[in-house]
VMD Tcl script that draws the C-alpha trace (Angstrom):
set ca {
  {0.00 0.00 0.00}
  {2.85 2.39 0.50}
  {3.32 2.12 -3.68}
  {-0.31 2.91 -3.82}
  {-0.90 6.99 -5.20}
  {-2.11 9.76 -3.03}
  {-5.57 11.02 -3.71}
  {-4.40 13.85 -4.67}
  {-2.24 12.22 -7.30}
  {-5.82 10.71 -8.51}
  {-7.05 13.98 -8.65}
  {-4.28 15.66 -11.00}
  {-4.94 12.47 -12.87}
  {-8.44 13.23 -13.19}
  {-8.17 16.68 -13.53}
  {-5.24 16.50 -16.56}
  {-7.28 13.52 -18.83}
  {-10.89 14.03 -17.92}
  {-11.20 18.43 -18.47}
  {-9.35 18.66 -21.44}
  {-12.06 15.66 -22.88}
  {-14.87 18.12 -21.25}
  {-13.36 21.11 -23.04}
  {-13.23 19.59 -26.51}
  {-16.67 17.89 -25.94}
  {-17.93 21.33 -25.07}
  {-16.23 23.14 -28.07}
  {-17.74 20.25 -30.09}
  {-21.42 21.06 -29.31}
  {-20.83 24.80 -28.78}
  {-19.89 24.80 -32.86}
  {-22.19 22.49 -34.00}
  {-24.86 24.26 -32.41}
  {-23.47 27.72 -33.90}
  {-23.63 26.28 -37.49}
  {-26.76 24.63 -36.80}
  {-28.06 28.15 -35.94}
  {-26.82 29.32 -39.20}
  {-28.34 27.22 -41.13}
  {-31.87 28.08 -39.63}
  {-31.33 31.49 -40.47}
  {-30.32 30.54 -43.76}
  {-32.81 28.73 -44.91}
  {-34.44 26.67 -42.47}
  {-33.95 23.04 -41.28}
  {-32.05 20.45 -43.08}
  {-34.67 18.29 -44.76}
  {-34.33 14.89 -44.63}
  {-32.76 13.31 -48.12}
  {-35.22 10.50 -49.18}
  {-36.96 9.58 -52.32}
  {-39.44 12.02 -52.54}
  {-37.62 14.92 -51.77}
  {-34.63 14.56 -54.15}
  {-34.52 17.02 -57.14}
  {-36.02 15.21 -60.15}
  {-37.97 12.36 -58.67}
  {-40.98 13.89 -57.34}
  {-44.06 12.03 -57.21}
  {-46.05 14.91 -58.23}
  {-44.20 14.86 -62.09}
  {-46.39 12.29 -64.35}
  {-46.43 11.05 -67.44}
  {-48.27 12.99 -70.05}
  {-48.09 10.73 -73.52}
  {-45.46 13.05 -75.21}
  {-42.99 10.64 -76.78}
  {-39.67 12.75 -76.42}
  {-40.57 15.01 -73.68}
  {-41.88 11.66 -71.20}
  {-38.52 9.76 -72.17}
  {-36.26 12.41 -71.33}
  {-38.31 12.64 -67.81}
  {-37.35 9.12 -67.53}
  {-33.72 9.69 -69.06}
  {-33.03 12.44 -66.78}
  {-34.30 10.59 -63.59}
  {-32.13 7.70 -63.62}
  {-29.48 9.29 -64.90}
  {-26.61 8.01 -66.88}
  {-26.23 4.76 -65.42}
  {-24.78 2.27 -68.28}
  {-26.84 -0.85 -67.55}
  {-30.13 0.92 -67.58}
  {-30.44 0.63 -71.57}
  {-33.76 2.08 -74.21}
  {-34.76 0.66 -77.00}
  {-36.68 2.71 -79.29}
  {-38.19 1.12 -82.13}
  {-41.93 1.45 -84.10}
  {-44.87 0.19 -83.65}
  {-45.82 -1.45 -87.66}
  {-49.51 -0.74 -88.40}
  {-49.91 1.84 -85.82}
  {-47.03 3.95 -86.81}
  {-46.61 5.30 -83.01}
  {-42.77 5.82 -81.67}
  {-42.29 3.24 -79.03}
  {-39.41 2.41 -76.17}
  {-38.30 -0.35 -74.08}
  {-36.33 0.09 -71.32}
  {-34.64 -2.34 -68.78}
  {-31.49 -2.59 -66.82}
  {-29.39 -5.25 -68.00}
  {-28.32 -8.42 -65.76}
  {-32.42 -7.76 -63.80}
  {-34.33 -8.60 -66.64}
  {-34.30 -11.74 -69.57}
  {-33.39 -10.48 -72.85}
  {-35.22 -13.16 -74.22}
  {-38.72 -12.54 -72.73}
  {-38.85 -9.49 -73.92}
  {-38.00 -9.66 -77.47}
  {-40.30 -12.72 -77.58}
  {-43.22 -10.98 -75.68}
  {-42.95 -7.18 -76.15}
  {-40.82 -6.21 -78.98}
  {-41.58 -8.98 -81.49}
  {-45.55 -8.55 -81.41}
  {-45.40 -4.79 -81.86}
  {-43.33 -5.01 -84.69}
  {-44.65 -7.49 -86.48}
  {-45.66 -6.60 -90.14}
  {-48.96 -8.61 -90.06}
  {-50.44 -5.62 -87.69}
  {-53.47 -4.43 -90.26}
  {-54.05 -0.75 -90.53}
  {-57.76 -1.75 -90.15}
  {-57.42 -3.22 -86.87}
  {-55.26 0.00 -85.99}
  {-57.88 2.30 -87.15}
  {-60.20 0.87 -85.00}
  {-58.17 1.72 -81.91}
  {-56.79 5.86 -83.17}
  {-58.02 7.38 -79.84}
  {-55.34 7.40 -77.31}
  {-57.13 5.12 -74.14}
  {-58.47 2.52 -77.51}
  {-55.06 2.30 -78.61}
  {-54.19 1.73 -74.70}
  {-56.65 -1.38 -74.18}
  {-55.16 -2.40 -78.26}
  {-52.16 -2.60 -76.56}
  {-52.75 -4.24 -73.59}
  {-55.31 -6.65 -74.61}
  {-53.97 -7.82 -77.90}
  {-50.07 -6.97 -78.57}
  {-48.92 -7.84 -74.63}
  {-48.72 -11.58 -74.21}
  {-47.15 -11.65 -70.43}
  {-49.41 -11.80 -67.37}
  {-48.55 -8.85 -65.16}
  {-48.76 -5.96 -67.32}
  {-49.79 -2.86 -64.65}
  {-50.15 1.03 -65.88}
  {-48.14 3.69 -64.71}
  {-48.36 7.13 -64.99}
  {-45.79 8.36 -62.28}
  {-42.49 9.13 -62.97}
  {-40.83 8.38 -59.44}
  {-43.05 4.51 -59.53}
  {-41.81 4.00 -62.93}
  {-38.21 4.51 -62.35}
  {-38.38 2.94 -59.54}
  {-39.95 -0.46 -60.85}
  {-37.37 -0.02 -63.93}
  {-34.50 0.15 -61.50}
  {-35.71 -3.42 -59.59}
  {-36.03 -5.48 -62.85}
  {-39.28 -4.83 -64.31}
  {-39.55 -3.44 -68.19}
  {-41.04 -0.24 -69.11}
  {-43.23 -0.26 -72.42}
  {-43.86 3.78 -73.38}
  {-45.96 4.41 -76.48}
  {-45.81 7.75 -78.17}
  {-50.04 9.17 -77.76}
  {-50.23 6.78 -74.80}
  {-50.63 8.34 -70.94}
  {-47.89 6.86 -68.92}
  {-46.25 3.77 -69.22}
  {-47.29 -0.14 -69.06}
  {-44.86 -1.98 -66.33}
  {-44.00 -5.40 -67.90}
  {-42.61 -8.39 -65.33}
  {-39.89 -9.93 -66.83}
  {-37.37 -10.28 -63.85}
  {-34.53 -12.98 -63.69}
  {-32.56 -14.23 -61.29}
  {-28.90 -13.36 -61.09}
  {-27.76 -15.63 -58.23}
  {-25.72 -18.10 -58.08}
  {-27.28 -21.79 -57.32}
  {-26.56 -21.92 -53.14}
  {-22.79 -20.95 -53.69}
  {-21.10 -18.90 -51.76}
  {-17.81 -16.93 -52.06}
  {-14.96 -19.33 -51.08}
  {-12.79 -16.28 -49.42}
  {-14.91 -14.99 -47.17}
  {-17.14 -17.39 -45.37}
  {-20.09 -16.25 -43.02}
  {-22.18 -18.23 -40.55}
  {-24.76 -15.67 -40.78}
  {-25.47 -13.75 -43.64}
  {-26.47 -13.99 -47.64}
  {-24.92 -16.54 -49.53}
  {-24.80 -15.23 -52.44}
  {-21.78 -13.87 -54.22}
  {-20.25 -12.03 -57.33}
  {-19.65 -14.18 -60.93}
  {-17.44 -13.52 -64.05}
  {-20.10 -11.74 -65.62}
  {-20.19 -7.84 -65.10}
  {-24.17 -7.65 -65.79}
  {-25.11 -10.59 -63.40}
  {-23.04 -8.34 -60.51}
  {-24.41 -5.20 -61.19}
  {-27.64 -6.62 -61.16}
  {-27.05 -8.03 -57.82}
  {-25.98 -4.61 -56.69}
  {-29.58 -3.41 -58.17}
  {-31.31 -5.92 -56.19}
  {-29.36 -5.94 -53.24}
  {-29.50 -2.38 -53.46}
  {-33.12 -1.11 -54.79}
  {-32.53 2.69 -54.95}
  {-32.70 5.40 -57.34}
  {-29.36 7.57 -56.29}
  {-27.30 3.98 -56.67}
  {-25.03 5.45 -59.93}
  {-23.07 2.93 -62.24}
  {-20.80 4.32 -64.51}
  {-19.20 2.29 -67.29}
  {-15.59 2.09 -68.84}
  {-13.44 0.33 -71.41}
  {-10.00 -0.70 -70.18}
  {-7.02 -2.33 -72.12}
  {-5.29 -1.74 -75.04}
  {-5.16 -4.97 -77.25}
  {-7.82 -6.72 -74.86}
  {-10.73 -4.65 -74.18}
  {-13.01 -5.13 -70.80}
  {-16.09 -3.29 -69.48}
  {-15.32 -1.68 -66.37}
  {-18.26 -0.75 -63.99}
  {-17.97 2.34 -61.15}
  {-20.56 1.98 -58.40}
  {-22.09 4.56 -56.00}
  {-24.68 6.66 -54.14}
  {-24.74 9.75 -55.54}
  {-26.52 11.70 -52.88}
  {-24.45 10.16 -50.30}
  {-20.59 9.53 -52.10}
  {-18.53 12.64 -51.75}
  {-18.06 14.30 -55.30}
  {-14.79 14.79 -54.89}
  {-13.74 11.17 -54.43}
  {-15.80 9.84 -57.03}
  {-13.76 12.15 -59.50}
  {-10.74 11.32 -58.46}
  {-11.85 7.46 -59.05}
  {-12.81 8.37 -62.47}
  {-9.64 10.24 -62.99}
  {-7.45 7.05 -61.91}
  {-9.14 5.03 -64.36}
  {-8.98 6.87 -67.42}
  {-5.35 7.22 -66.85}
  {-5.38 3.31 -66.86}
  {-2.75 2.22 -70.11}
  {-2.36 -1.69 -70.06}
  {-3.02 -4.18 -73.24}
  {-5.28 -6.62 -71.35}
  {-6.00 -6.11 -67.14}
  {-6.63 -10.17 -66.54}
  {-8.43 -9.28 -62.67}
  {-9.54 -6.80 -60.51}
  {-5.83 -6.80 -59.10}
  {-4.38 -5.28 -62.16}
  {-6.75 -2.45 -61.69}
  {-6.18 -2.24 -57.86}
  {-2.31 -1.78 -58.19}
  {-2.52 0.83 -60.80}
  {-4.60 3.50 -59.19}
  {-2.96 2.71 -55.74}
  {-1.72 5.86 -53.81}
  {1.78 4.08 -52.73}
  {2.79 1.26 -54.41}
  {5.80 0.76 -52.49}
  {3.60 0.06 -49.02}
  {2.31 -3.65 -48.21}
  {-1.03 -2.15 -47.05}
  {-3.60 -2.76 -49.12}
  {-5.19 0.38 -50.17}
  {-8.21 -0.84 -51.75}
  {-10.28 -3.60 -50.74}
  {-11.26 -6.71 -52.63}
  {-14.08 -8.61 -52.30}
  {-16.64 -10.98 -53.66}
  {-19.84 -10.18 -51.80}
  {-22.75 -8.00 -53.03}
  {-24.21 -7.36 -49.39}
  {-20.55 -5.85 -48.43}
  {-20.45 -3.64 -51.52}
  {-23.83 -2.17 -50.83}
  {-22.71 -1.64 -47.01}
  {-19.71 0.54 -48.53}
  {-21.63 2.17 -51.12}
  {-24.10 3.22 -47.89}
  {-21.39 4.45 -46.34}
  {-20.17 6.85 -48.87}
  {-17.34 5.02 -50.68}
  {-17.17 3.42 -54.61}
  {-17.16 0.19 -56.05}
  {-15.14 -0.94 -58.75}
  {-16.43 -3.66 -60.70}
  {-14.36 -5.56 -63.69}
  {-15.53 -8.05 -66.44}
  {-14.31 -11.42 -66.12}
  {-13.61 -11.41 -62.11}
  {-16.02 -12.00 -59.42}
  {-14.06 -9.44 -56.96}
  {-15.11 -6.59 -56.48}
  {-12.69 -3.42 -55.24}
  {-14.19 -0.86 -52.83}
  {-12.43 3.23 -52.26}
  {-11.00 4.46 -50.29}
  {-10.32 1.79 -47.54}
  {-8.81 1.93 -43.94}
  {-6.78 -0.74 -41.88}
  {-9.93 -0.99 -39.72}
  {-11.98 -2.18 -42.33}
  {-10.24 -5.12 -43.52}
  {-10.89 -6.47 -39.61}
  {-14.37 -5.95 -39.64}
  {-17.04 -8.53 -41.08}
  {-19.99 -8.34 -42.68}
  {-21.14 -10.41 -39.82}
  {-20.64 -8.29 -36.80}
  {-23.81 -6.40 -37.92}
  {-25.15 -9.56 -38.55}
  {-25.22 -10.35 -34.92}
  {-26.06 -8.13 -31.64}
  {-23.71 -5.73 -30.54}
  {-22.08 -7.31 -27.80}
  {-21.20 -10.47 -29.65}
  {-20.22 -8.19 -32.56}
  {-17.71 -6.34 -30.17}
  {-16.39 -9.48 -28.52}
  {-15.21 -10.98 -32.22}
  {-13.62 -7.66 -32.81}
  {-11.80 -7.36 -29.62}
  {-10.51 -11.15 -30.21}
  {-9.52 -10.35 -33.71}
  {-7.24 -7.11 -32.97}
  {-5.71 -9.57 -30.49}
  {-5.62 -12.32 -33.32}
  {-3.79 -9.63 -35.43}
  {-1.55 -8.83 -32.76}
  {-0.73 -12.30 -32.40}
  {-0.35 -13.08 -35.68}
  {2.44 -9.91 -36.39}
  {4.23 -10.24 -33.21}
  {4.84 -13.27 -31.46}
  {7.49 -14.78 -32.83}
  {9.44 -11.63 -32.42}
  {8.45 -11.37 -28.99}
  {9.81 -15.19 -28.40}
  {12.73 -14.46 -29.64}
  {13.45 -10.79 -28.15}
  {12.47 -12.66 -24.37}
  {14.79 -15.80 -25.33}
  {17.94 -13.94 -26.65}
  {17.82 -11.08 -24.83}
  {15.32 -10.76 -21.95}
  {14.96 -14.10 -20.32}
  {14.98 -11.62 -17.12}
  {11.34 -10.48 -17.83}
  {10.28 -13.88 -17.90}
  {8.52 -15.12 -14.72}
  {10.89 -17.29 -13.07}
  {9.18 -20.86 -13.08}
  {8.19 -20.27 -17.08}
  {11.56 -19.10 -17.55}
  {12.62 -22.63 -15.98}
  {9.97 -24.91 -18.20}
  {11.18 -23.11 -21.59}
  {14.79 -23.59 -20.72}
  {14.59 -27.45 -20.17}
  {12.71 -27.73 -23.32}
  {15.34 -25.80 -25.07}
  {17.89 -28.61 -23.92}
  {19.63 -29.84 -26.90}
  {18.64 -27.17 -29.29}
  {21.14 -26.50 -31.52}
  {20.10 -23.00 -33.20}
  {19.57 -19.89 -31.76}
  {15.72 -18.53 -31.21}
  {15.98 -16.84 -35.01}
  {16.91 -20.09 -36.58}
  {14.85 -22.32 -35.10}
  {11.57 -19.47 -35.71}
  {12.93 -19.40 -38.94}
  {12.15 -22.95 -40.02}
  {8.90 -23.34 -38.52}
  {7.55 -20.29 -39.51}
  {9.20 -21.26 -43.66}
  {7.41 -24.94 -42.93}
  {3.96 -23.66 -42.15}
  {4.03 -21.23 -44.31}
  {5.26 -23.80 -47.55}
  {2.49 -26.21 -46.10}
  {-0.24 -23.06 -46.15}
  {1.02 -22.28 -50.35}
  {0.58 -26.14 -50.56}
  {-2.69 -27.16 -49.32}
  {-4.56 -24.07 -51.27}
  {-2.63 -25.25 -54.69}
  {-3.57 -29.10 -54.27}
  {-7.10 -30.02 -55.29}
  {-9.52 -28.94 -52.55}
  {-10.35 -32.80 -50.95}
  {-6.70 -33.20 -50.95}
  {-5.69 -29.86 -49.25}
  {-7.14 -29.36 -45.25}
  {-5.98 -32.93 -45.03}
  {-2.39 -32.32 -46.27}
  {-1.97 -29.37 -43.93}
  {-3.25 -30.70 -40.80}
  {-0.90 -33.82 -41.30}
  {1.81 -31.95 -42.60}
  {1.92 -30.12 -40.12}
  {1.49 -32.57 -37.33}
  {3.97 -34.82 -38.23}
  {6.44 -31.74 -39.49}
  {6.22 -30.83 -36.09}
  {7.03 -34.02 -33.83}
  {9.58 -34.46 -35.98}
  {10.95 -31.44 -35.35}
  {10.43 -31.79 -31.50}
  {12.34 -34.94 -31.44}
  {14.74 -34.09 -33.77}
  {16.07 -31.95 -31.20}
  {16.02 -28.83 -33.98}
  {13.37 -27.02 -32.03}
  {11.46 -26.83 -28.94}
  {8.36 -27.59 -28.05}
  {7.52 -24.45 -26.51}
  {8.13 -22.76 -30.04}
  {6.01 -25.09 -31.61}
  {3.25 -23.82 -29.53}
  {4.12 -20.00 -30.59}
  {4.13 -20.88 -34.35}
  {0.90 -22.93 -33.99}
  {-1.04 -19.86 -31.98}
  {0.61 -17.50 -34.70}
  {-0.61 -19.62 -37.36}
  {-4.12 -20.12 -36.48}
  {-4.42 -16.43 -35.22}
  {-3.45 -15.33 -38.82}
  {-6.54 -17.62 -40.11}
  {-8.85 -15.35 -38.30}
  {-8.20 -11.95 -40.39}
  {-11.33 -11.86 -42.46}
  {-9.51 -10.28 -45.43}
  {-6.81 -12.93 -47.12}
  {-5.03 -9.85 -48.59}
  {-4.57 -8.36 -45.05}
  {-3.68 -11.52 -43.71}
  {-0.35 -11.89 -46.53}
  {1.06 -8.37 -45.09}
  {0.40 -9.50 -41.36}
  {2.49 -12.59 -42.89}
  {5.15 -10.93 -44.19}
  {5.89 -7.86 -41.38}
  {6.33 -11.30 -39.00}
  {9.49 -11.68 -40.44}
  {10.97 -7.87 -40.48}
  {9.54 -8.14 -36.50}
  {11.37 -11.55 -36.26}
  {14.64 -10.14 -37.67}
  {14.28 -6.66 -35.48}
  {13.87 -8.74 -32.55}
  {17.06 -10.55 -33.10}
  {19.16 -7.62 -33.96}
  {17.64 -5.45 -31.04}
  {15.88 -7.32 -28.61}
  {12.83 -6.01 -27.23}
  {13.89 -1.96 -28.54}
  {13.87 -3.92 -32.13}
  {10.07 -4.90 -31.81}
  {9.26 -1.63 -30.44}
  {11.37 0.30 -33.52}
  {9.06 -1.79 -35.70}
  {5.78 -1.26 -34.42}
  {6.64 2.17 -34.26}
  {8.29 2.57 -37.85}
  {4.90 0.56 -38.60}
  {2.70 3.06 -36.69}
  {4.11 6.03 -38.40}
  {3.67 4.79 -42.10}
  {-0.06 3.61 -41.68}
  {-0.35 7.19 -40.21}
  {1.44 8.79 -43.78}
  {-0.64 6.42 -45.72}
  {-3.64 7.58 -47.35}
  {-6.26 5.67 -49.41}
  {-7.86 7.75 -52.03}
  {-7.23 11.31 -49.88}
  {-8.45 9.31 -46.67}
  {-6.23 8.47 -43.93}
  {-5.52 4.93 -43.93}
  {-5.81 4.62 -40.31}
  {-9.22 6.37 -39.29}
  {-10.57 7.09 -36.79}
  {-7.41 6.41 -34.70}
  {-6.30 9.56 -37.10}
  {-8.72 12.74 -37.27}
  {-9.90 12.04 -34.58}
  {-13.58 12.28 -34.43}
  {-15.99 10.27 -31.17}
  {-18.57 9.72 -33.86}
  {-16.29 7.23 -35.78}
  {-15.19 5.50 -32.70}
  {-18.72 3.69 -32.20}
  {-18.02 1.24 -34.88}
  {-14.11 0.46 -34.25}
  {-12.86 -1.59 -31.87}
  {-16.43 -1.28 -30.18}
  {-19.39 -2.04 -32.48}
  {-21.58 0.24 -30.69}
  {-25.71 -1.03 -30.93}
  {-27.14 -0.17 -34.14}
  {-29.45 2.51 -32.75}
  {-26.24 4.91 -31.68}
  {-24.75 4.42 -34.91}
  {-26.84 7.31 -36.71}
  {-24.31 9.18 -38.39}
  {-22.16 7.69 -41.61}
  {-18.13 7.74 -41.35}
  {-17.21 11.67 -41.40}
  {-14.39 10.36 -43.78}
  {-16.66 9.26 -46.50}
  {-19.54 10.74 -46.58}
  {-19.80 13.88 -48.65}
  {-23.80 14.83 -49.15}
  {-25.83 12.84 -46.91}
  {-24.23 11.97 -43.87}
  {-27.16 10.55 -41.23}
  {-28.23 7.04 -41.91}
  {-30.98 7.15 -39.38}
  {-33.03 10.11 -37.89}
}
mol new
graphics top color blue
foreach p $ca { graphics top sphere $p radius 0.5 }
foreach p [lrange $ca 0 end-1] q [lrange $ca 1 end] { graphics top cylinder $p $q radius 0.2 }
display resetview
């Protein structure tokens, strides 16, 4: 008790950590409240951004029969999005200006040009049977009841309904002298048949994932995703080898800004044939010389739209099911889709258990060897006894011996994903089992290190993003060789040299290591804490440009 602080010493403590947080809180709500203020003298209270109050898609606009002034209402309200496409063609007999529009990868090609656009343009249509049907609502029921073959045909005369159905897989017929529009059903799937994406497992959660083909995952993102501000933007990449390239985002809620800067990166794209989504991915990179990943990669639809929610921008490539999503920080590649999933306490203990995983799985080899070689003082005394019998007979120093079992795991890891997948988990778990007595008896290691390489190992398996996982692999072996040039001081020189760089690093403009930089209370609640889903009102202050609550 004599080592125990004074009160007082409790009370400096208090008084130094706990005001200044007071202060800054207060400063915090004292300007918000100011600009709040001005903005009511301005012009009033923020409204909320939804579908009926957004510029252009009021439910008040309909559809007045006017050919070219209804379909550049409908033009003009989805905006330029590349796999929303219109087919304008005439209807023989009648001689009236028609359209079809669809988005591609929601609706089957085929149905339509079997059931809509081949019985209006048949030549058979007698000018008769038109003439019977000149005024506008007989040509409507002509239409319906005769040229129409599909069984949910429904009218529509508002703009925002009609947009909204076309944008969820359902085909717009509009007929030039005709009031509104008739809403065809010709949805199709685009999932896959009860696969799921091999890299990113879920216990909980769709399972459903990305294919090869760039209209099948744009049309998930349009189902997964059913609303009118979600923009996709089209390009053609390669030289000799030309591929569609797809841009994805919310364009009341992605900053302006950043989505320029996307579109800027990939127009300056010069390659003769980008095979995956990782040519694109390392060649609009900020720093190519940094093992971070700066984008993330992924092959889930429901993580895309989360993103896309949150103010960032999907990149989407022909022939690949992964997707990329901008601008990315280090937090995000240890988060899963599945702590949302679940309540917020379990949510918060994975998280907590990963950081610890990742800790784990950088540092402790290093930290074996830095305690072996050069502070077997720290140890406490009756460990410090166990590890040195079991070290009895080693030959090699702590680096060696690390050395080899972390090369021997990591050539049986490379060699159970190349063999065929039966043939794999069962190659690795014996491998490694029998790599490992052997070792042990050998005399070339000690058991005790076996145990460190096998907690390393396993704790490397529980990063949810491979690609993070592959730099956590490969700093383990600058810590390893710090640790045996310095000791303890090397580990801490490379945490900190670490530290500093993912504090330099930005992705896209963004700090790569929000919201531990720019500090800002709001972004905390869904860090290491995934705060309950009722607190988390506000999007990432990083990200969002426009929009920035998600709930009121």
């Amino acid at each position: 008790m004599s080592y125990f602080p004074d009160w007082g010493v409790w009370l400096q403590a208090i008084v130094i950590f706990v005001v200044p947080f007071i202060l800054l809180k207060a400063g915090n709500n004292l300007n918000e409240y100011i600009r709040s203020t001005s903005r009511g003298k301005k012009g009033g209270k923020r409204p909320h951004i939804n579908q009926s109050t957004r510029p252009g898609n009021d439910e008040s606009i309909e559809l007045t029969g006017q050919y070219d002034s209804d379909i550049k209402l409908v033009q003009n309200t989805i905006g330029t999005n590349s796999d929303v496409h219109f087919r304008e063609f005439m209807i023989e007999g009648l001689g009236a200006r028609a359209a079809i529009i669809y988005v591609d990868g929601l609706t089957n090609a085929e149905s339509i040009n079997t059931h809509i656009i081949k019985p209006l343009m048949r030549e058979e249509m007698s000018e008769l049977l038109a003439s019977e049907y000149s005024s506008d609502n007989g040509l409507k029921l002509f239409l319906e009841q005769r040229m129409i073959p599909v069984i949910e045909v429904v009218e529509s005369t508002s703009l925002l309904n009609t947009a909204e159905k076309i944008l969820t897989g359902y085909t717009a017929l509009l007929v030039d002298h005709v009031t509104g529009v008739f809403i065809v059903s010709s949805p199709t799937g685009t999932e896959r048949t009860g696969e799921e994406p091999l890299s990113e497992a879920l216990i909980r959660g769709p399972r459903l994932g990305f294919t090869e083909r760039i209209g099948d995952n744009t049309g998930l993102l349009r189902l997964h995703g059913r609303n009118q501000s979600l923009q996709i933007t089209q390009y053609e990449v390669g030289n000799r080898v030309k591929k569609d390239l797809v841009i994805a985002y919310m364009k009341d809620i992605a900053d302006p800004q950043l989505v320029e800067e996307v579109q800027k990166r990939i127009q300056q794209i010069d390659i003769d044939d980008p095979l995956e989504s990782g040519y694109i991915e390392q060649l609009i990179e900020d720093n190519w010389l940094s093992p971070f990943q700066q984008l993330q990669n992924t092959e889930r639809p429901d993580r895309v739209i989360a993103a896309l929610l949150e103010g960032r921008v999907a990149i989407l490539l022909d022939g690949t099911p992964f997707a990329l999503i901008a601008p990315v920080s280090f937090s995000m590649l240890l988060q899963s889709p599945e702590d949302y999933y679940e309540r917020w306490i379990w949510g918060t203990f994975i998280r907590i258990i990963r950081y610890a995983a990742a800790f784990l799985a950088l540092l402790a080899p290093a930290l074996y060897i830095s305690f072996i070689s050069f502070h077997p003082g720290l140890i406490p005394t009756k460990l410090a006894l166990t590890i040195i019998n079991t070290r009895e007979g080693v030959p090699f120093p702590s680096i060696i011996e690390a050395l080899i079992m972390e090369l021997a795991i990591e050539i049986l890891r490379e060699a159970g994903i190349r063999l065929p997948k039966p043939v794999g988990p069962a190659m690795g778990i014996v491998g490694g089992l029998i790599i490992g007595e052997a070792a042990v008896q050998a005399g070339i290691v000690s058991p005790f290190l076996v145990i460190v390489v096998a907690v390393t190992a396993i704790s490397s398996f529980s990063i949810p993003s491979y690609s993070a996982g592959i730099t956590l692999r490969v700093l383990r072996f600058a810590a390893m060789f710090s640790a045996a040039a310095f000791g303890l001081f090397g580990v801490i020189m490379f945490f900190l040299l670490m530290s500093s760089h993912l504090v330099r690093l930005k992705s896209f403009g963004m700090p790569y290591a929000v919201p531990m930089v720019s500090y800002n209370l709001i972004d905390w609640k869904d860090y290491v804490v995934r705060a309950p889903l009722f607190l988390m009102k506000r999007r990432p202050s990083k990200t969002s440009g426009k929009d920035k609550d998600r709930m009121n």
